[in-house]
LOSE-490163 format. One line per 4 residues: number of its first residue (from 1); for each residue x negated, y, z of N, C-alpha, C. Coordinates in Angstrom, 1 decimal, padded with zeros to 4 digits, always signed. Each point is the difference from the previous one (the first is absolute). Layout:
BEGIN
NUM) X Y Z X Y Z X Y Z; ...
This chain:
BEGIN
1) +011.9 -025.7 +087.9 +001.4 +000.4 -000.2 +000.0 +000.6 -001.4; +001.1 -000.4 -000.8 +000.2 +000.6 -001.1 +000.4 +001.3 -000.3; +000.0 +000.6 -001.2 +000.6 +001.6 +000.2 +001.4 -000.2 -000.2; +000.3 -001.5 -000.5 +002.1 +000.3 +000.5 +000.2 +000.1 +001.6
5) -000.8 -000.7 +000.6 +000.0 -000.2 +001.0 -000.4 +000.9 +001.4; -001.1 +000.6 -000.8 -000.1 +001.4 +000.7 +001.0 +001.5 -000.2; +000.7 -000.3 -001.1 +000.9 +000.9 +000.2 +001.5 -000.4 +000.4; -000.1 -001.2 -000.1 +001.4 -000.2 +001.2 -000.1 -000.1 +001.4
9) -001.6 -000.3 +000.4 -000.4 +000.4 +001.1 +000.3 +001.3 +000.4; -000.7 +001.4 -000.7 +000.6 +001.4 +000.4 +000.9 +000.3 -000.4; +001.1 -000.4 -000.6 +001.3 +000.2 +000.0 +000.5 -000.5 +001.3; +000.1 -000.8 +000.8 +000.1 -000.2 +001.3 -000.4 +000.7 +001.0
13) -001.3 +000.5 -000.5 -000.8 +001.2 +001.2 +000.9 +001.4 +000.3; +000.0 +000.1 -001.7 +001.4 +001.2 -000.3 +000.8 +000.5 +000.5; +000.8 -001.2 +000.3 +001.0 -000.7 +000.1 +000.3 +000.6 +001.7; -001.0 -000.6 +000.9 -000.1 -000.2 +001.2 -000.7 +001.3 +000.7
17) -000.6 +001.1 -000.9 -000.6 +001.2 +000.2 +000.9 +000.9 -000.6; +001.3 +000.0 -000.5 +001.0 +000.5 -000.6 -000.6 +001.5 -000.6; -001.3 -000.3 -000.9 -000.7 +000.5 -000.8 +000.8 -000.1 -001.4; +000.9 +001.2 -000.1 +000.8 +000.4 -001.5 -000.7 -000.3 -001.2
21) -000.9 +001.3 +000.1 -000.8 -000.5 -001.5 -000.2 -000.9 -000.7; -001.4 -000.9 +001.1 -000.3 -001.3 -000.1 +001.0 -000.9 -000.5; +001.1 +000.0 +001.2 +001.1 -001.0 -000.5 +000.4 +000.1 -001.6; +000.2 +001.1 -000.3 +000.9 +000.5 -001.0 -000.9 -000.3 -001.3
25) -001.4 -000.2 +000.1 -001.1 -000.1 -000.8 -000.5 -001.6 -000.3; +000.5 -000.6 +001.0 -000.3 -001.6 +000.7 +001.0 -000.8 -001.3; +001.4 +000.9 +000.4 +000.9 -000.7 -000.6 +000.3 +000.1 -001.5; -000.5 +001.3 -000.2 +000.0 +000.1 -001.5 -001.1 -000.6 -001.0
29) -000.8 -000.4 +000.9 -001.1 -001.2 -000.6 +000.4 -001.1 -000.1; +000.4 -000.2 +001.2 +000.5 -001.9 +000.0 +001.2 +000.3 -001.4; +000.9 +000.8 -000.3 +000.8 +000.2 -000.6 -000.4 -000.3 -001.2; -001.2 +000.5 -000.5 -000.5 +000.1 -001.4 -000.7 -001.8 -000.1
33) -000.8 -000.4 +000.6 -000.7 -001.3 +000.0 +001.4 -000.5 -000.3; +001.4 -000.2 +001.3 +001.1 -001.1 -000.5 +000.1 +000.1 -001.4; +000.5 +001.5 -000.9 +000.6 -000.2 -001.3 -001.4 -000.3 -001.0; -001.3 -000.1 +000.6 -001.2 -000.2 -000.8 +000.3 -001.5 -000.5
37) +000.1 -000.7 +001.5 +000.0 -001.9 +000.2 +001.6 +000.2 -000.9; +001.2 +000.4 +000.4 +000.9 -000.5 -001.1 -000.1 +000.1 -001.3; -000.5 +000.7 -000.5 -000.8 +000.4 -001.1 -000.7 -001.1 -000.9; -001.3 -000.3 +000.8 -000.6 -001.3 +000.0 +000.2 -001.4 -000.1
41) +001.1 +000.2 +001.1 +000.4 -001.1 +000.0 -000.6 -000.9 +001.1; -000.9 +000.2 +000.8 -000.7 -000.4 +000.6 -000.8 +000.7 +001.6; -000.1 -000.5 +001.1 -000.5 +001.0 +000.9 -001.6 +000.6 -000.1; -000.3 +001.1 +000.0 -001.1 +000.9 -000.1 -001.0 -000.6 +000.9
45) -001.7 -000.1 -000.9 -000.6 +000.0 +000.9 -001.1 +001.1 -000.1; -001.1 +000.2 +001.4 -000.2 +001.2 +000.3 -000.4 +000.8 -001.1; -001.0 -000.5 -001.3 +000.1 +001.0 -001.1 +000.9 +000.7 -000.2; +001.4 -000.5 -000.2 +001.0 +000.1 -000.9 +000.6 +001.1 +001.0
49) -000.3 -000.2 +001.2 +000.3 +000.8 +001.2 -000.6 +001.3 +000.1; -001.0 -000.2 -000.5 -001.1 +001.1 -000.1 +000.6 +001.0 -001.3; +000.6 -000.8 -001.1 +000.0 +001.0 -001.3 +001.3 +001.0 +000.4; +000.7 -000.5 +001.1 +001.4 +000.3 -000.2 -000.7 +001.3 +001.6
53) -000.5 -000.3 +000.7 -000.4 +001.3 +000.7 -001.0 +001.1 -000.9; -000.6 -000.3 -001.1 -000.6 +000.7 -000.4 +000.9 +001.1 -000.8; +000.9 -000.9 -000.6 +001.1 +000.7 -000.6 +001.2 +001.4 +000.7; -000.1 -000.8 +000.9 +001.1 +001.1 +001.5 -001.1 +001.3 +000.1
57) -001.3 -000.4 +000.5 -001.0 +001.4 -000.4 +000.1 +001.1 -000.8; -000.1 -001.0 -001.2 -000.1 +000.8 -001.5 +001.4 +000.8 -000.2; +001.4 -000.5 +000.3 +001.1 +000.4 -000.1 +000.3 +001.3 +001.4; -000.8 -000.6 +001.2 +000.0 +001.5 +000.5 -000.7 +001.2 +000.2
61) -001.2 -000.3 -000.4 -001.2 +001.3 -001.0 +000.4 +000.6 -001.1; +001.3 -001.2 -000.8 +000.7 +001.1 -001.2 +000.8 +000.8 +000.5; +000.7 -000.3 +001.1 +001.1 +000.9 +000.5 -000.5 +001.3 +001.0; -001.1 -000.5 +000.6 -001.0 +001.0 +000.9 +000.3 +001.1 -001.4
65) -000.9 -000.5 -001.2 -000.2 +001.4 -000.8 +001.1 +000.4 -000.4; +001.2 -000.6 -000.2 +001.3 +000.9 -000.6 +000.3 +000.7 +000.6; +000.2 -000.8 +001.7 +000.5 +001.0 +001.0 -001.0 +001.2 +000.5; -001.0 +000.1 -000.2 -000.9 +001.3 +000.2 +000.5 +000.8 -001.0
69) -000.5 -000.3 -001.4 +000.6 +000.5 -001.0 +001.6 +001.1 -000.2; +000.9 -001.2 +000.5 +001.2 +000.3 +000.3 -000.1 +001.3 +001.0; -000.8 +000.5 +001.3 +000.2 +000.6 +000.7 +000.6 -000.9 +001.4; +000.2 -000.8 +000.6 +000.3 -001.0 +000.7 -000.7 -000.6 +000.9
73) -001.2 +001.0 +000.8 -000.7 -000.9 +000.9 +000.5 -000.7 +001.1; +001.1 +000.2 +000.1 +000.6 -001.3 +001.5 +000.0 -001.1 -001.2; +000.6 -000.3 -001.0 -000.3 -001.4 -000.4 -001.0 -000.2 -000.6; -000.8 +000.6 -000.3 -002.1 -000.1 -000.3 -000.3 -000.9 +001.3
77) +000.4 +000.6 +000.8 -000.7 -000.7 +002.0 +000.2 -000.6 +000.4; +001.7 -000.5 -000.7 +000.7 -001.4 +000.2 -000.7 -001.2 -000.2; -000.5 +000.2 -001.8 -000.4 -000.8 -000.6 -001.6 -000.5 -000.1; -000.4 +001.6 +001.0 -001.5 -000.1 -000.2 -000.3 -001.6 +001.9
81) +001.0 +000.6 +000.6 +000.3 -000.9 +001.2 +000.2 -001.6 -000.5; +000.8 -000.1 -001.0 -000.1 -001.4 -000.3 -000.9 -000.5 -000.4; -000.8 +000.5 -000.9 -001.2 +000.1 -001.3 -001.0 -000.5 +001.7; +000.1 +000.4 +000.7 -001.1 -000.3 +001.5 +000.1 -001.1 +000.2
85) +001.5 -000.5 +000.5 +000.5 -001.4 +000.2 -000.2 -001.2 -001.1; +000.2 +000.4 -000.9 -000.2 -001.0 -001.0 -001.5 -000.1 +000.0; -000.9 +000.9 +000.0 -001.6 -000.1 -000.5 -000.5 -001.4 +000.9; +000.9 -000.2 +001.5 -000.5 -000.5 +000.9 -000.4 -001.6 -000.3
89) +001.1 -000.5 -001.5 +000.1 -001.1 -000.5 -001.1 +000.2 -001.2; -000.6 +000.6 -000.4 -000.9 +000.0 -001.1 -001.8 -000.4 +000.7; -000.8 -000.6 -000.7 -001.3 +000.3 +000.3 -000.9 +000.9 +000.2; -001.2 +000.1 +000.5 -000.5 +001.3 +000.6 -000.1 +000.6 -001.3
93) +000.2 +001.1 +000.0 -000.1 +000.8 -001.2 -001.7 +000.8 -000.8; -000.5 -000.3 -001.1 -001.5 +000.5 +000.3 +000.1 +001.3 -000.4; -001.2 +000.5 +000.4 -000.3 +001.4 -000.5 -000.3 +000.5 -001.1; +000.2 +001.0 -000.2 -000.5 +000.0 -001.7 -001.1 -000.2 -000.5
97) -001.7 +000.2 +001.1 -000.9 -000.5 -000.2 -000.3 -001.7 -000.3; +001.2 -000.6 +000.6 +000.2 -001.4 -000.4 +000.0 -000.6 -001.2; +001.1 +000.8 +000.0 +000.8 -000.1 -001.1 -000.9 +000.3 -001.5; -001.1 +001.4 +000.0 -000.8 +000.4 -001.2 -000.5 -001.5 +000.2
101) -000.7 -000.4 +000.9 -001.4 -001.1 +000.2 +000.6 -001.2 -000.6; +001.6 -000.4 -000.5 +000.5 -001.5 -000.4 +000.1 +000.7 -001.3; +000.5 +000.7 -000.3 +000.1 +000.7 -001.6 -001.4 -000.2 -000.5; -000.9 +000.8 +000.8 -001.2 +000.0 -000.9 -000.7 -001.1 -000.2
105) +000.3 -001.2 +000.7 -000.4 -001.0 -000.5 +000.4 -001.0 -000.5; +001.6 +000.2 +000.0 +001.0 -000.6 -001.2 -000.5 +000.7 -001.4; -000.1 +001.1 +000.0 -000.7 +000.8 -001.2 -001.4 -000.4 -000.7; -000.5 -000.3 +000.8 -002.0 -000.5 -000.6 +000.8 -002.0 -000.1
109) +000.9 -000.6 +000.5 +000.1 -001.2 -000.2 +000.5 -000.2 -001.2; +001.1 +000.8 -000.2 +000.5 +000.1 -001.1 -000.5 +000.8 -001.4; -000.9 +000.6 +000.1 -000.6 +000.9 -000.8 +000.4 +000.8 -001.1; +000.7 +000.5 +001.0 +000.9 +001.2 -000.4 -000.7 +001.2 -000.1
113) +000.2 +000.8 -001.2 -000.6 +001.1 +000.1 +000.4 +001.6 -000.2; +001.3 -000.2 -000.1 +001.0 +001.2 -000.4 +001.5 -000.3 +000.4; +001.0 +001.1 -000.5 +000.9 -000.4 +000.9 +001.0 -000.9 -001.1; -000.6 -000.3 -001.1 +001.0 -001.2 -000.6 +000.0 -001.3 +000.5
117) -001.1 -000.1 +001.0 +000.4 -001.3 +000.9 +000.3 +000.3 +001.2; +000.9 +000.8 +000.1 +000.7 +000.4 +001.2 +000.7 -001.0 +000.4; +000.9 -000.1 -000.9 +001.2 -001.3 +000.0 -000.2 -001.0 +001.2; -001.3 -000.7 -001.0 -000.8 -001.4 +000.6 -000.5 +000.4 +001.5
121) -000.5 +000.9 +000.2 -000.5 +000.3 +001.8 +001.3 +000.0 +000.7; +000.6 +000.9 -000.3 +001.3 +000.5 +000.6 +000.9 -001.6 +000.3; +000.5 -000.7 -000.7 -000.1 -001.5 -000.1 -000.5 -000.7 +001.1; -001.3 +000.3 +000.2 -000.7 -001.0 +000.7 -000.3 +000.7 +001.1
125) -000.2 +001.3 +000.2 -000.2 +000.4 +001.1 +001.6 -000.4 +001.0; +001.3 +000.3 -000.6 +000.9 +000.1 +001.0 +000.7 -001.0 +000.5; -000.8 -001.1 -001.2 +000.1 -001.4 +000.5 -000.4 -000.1 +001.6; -001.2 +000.4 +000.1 -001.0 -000.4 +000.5 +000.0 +000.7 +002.0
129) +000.9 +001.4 -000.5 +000.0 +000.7 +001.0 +001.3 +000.1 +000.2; +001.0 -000.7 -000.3 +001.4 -000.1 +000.5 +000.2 +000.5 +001.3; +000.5 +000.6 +000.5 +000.7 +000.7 +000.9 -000.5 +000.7 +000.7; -001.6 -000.1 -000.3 -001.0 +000.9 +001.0 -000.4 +001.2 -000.7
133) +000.7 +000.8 -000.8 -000.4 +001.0 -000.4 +001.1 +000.4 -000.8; +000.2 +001.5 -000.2 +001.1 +000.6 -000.8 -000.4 -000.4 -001.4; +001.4 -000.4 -001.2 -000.7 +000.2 -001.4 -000.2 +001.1 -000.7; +000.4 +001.1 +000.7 -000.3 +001.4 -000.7 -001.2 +000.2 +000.4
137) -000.8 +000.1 +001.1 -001.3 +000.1 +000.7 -000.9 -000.8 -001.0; +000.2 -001.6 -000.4 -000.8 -000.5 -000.4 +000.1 +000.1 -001.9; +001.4 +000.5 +000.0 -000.4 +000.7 -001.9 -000.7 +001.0 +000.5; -000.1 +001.2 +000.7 -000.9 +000.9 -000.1 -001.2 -000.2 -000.1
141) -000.4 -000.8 +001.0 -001.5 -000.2 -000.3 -000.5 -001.0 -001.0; +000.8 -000.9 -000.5 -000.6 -000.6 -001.0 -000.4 +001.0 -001.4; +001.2 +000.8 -000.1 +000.0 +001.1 -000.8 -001.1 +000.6 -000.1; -000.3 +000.5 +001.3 -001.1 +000.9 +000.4 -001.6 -000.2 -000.4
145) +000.1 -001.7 +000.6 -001.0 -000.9 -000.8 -000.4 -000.3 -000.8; +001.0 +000.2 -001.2 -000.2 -000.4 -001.4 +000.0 +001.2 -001.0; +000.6 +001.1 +000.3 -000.4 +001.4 -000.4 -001.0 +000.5 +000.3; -001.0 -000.2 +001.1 -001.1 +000.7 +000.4 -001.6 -000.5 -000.5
């Protein structure tokens, strides 16, 4: 099953479990993919599916911190609720000890040795680790890596 397919699958589950959130979270994805493909010009396939859920993430982790920020935790819990639903479409996510273990050896491959080739790891590591890891998590420890 594809990931368009698995989320029009649980939009139906939703749907039929008259599960608000979900629904309301279901639809604002499929929402974003349609004006992605009109965009395009073309229908999405699961990469392209993938970039546009990574994006919904990253747009409600920014709003998590405004709304904390702001003083606002009923919509912090709203969003942190979605932020759950959506993960459900991403790949297993690694740990940060993962995460040092591909850096450090993107680092010795690339032979980098300070942080002016940050650029080039950072590049290639998030090629590499697309959706399975935060990019703030994996600048930190590249950082961390190449400062130490």
């Amino acid at each position: 099953m594809t990931l368009r397919e698995q989320i029009d699958h649980d939009l139906k589950e939703a749907m039929k479990d008259k599960d608000k959130v979900r629904l309301e979270t279901i639809r604002m994805l499929r929402s974003a993919i349609r004006y992605a493909e009109i965009e395009v010009g073309h229908e999405l396939d699961s990469a392209e599916v993938l970039d546009i859920v990574l994006k919904q993430v990253k747009q409600r982790r920014d709003s998590i911190s405004q709304y904390e920020q702001g003083g606002r935790p009923d919509l912090a819990s709203k969003e942190m609720a979605e932020v759950a639903i959506l993960q459900a479409y991403l790949p297993q996510q690694l740990t940060s000890e993962d995460v040092e273990t591909k850096a450090k050896a993107i680092i010795a491959e690339l032979g980098v040795t300070d942080a002016k080739g940050m650029g080039q790891v950072m590049k290639r590591l998030t090629a590499e680790l697309k959706g399975q890891a935060d990019g703030k998590l994996v600048s930190q420890i590249v950082k961390q890596l190449l400062t130490a």
